[in-house]
Rosetta silent file (secondary structure, phi, psi, omega in degrees, C-alpha in Angstrom):
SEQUENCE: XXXXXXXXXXXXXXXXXXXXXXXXXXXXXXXXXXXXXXXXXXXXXXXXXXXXXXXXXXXXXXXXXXXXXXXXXXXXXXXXXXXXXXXXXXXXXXXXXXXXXXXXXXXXXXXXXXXXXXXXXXXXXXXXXXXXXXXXXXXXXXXXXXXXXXXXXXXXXX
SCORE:     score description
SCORE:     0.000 S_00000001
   1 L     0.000  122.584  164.672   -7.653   -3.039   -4.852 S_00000001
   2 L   -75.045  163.451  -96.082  -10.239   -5.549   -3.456 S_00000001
   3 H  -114.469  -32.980  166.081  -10.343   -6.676   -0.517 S_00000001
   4 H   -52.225  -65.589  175.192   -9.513  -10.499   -2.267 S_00000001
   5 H   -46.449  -50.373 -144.289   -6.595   -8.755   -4.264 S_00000001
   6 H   -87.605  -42.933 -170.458   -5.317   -7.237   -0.994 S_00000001
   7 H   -85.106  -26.238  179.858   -5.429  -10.844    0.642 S_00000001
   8 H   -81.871  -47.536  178.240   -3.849  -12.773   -1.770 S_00000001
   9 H   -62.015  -38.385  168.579   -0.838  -10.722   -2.194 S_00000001
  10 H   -31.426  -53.102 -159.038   -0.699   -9.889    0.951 S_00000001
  11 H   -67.553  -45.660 -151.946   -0.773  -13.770    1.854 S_00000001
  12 H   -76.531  -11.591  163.875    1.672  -14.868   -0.949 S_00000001
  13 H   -77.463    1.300 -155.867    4.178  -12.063    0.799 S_00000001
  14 H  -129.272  -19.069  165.364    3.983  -13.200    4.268 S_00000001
  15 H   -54.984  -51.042  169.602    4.483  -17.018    2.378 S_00000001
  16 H   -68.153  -26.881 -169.116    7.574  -15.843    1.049 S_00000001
  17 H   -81.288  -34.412 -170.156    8.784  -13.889    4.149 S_00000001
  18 H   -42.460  -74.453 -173.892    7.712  -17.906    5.641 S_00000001
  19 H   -64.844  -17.808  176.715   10.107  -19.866    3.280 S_00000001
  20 H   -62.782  -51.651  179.251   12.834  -17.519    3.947 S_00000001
  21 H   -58.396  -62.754 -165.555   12.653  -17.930    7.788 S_00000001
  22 L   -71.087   25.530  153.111   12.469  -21.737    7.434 S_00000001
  23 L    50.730   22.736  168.482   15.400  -21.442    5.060 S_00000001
  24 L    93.205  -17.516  162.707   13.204  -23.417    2.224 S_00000001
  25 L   -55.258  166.860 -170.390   12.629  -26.159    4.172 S_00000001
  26 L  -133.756    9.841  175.706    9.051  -27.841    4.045 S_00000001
  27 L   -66.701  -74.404  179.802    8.680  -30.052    7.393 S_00000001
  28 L   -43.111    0.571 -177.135    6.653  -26.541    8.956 S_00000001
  29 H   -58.486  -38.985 -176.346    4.540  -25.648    6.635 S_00000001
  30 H   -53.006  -53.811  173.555    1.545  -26.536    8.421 S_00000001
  31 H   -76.762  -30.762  157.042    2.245  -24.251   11.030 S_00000001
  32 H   -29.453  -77.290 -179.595    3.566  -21.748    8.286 S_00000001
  33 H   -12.938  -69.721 -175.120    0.011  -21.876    6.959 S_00000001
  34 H   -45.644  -74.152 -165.323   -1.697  -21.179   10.308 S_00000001
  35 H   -17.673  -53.278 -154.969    0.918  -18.054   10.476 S_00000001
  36 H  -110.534   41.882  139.281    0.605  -16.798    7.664 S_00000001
  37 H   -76.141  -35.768 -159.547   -3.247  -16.893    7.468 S_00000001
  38 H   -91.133  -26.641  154.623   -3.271  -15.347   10.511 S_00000001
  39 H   -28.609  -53.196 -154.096   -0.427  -12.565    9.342 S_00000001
  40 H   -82.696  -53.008  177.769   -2.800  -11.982    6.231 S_00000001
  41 H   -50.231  -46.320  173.539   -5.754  -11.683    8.448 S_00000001
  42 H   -47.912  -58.655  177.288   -4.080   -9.316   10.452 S_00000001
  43 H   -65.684  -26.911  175.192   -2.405   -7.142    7.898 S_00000001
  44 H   -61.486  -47.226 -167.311   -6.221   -6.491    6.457 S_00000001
  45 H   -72.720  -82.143 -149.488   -7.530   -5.364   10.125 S_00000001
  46 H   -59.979  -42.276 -173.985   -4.591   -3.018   10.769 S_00000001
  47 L  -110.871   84.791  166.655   -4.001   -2.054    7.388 S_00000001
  48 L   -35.220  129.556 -167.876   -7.289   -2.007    5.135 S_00000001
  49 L   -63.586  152.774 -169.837   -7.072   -2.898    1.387 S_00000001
  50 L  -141.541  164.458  163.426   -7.128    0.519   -0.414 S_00000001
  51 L   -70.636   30.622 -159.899   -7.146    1.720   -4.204 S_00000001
  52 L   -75.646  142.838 -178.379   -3.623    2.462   -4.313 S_00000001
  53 L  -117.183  107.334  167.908   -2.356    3.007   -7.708 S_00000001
  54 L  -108.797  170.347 -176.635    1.094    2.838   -7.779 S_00000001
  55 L  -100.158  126.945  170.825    3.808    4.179  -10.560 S_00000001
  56 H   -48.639  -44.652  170.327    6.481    2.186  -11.833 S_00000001
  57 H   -82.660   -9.839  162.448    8.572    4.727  -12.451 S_00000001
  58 H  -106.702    7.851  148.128    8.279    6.041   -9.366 S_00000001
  59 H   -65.736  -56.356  177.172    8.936    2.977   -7.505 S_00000001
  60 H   -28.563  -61.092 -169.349   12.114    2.736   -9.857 S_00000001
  61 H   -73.164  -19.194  178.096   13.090    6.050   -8.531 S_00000001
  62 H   -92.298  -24.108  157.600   12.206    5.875   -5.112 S_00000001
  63 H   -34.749  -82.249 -172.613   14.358    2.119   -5.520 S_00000001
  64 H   -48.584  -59.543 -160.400   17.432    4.100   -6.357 S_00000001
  65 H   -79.484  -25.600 -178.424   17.197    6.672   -4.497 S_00000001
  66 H   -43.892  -24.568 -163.703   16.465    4.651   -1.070 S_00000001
  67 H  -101.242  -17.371  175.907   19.634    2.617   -1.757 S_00000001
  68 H   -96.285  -10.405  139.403   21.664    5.316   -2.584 S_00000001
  69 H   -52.256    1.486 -146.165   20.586    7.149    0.321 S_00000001
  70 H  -134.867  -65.672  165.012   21.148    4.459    2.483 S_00000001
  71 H   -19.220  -61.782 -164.118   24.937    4.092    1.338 S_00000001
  72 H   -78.297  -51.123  172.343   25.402    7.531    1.739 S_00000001
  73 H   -39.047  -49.801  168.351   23.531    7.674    5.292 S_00000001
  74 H   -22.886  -72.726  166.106   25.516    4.628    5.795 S_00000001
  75 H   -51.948  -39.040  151.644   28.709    6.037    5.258 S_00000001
  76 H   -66.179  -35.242  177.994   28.220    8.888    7.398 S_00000001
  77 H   -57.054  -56.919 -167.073   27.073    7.188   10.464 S_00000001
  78 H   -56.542  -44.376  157.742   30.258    4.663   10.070 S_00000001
  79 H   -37.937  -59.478  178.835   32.446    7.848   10.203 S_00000001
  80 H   -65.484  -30.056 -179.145   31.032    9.826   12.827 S_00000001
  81 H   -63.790  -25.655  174.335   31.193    6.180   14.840 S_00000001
  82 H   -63.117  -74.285 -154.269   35.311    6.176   13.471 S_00000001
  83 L   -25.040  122.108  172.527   35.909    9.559   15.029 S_00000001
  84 L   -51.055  -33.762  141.899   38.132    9.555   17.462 S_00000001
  85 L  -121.749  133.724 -165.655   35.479   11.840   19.501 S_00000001
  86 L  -100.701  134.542 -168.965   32.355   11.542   18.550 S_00000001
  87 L   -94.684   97.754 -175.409   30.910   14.877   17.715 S_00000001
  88 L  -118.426  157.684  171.693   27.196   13.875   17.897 S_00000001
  89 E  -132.743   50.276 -150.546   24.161   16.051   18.252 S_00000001
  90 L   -86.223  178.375 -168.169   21.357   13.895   18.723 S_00000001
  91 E   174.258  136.054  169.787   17.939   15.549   19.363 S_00000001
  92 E  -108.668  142.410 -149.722   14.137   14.728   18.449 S_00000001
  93 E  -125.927  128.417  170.956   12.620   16.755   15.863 S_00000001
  94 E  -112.259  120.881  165.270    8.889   17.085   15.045 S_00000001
  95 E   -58.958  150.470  162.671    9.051   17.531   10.912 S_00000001
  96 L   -87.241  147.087  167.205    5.713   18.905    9.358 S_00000001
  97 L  -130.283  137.682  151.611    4.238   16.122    6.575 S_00000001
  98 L   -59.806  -39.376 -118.064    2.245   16.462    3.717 S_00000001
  99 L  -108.107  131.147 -160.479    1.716   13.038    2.750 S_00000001
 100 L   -50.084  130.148  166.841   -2.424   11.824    3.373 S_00000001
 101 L   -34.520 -168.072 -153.974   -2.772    9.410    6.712 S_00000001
 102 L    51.307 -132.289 -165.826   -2.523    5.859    6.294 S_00000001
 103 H   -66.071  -12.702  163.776   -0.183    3.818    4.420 S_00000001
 104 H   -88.057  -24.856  162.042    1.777    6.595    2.977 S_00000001
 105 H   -87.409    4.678  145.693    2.578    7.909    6.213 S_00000001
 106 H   -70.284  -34.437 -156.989    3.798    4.536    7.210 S_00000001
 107 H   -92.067  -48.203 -175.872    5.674    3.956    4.447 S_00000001
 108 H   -59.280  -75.538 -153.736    7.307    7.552    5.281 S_00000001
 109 H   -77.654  -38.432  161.008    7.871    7.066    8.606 S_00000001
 110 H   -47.040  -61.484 -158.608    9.133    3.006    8.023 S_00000001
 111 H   -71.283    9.767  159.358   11.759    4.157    5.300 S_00000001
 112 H  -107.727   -2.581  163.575   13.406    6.950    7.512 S_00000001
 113 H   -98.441   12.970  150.880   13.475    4.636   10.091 S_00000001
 114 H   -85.693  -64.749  161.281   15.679    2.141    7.588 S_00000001
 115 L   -30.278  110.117 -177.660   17.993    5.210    6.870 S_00000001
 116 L   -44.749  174.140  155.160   21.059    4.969    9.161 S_00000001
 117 L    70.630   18.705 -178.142   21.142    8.100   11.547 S_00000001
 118 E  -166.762  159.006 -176.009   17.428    8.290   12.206 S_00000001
 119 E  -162.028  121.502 -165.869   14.414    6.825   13.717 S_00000001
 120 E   -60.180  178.281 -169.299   10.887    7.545   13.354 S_00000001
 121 L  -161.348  -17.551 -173.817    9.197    7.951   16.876 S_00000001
 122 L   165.208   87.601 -169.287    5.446    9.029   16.448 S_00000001
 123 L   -76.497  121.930 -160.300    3.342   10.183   13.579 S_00000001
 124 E  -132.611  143.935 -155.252    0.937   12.949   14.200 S_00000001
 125 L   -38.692   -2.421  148.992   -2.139   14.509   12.334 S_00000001
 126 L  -166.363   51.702  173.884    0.475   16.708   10.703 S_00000001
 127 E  -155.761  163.074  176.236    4.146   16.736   12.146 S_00000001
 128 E  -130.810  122.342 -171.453    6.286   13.424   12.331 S_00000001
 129 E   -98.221  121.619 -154.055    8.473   12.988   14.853 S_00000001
 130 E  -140.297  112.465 -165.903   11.692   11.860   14.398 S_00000001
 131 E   -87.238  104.252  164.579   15.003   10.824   16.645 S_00000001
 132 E   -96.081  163.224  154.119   18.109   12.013   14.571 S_00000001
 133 L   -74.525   -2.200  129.111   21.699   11.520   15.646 S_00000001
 134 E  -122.204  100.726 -176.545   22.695   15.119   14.439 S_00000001
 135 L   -48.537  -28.934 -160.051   20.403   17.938   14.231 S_00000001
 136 L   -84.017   35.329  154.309   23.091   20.202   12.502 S_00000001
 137 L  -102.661 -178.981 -159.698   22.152   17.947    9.281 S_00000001
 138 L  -115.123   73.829 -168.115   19.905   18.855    7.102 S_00000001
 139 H   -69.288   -6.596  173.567   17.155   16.498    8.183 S_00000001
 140 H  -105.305   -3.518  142.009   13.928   18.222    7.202 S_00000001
 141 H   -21.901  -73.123 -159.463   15.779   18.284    3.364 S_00000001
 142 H   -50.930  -55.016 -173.621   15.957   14.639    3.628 S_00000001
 143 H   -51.440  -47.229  170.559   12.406   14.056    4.961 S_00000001
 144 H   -67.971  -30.355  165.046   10.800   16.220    2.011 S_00000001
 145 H   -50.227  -63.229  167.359   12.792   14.223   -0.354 S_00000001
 146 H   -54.811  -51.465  156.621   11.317   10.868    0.748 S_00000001
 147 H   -41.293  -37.649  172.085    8.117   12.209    1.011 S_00000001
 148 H   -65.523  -42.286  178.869    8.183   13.532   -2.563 S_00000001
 149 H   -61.344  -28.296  161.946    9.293   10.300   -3.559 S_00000001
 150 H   -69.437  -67.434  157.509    6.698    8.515   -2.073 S_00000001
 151 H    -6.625  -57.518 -150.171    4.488   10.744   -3.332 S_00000001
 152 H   -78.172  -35.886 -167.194    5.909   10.452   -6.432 S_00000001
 153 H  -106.561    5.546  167.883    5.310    6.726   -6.359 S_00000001
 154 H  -103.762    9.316  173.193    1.605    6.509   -5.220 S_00000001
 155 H    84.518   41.511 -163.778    0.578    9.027   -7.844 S_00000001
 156 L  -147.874   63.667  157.479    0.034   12.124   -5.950 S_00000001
 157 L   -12.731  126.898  135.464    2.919   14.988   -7.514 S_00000001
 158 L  -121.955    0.000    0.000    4.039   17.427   -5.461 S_00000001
């Protein structure tokens, strides 16, 4: 993707994220603008435009499964928080990763830190670090799932 490509979408997301905050109103825009020039500008220095090719179908798939992971993560968290004692196990874990630096190991480390019962903590040339709220789960399972799925959806099988 050029570097043009990279800027426009970027910009027309951080436009959208814009109209949301200001709840569709249009008196701000001006200072919207500034923002989200300066947003766009931003997201290019920290994150460089890259040649990512992604798959539809595996954006489909990592779509499903994030939300039904998320239910299910959900669901457990609200339980152990019901429990009349809460039988917790929390503990930080450094996971091994496959998945190449940059934006796939963001993207890794953002969407387990959207998943109730965990929170990424520090990504490192090849372990990820990760604060769960039970250890006795099967949390390096989970992580190689999302990882495949990313995987799955930047074009790089495993």
């Amino acid at each position: 993707m050029t570097v043009i490509a990279a800027a426009l979408w970027r910009g027309v997301a951080f436009a959208l994220l814009w109209w949301t905050l200001a709840e569709g109103r249009t008196e701000n825009w001006g200072l919207g603008l500034a923002i989200i020039g300066l947003a766009t500008l931003a997201s290019l220095r920290l994150l460089p435009a890259t040649a990512l090719r992604l798959s539809p179908r595996g954006l489909l798939g990592f779509g499903t499964f994030f939300l039904v992971q998320s239910i299910r993560a959900g669901t457990q968290v609200a339980i152990m928080a019901l429990r009349h004692r809460l039988d917790l196990a929390p503990a930080m874990l450094e996971l091994p990763i496959t998945l190449p630096p940059g934006a796939a190991r963001i993207w890794l480390a953002n969407t387990l830190s959207l998943l109730p019962g965990t929170l990424s903590v520090d990504i490192g040339a090849t372990h990820l670090r990760l604060h769960v709220l039970d250890r006795r789960l099967p949390i390096a399972h989970e992580v190689a799932q999302v990882e495949a799925r990313i995987a799955a959806v930047l074009g790089m099988e495993k």
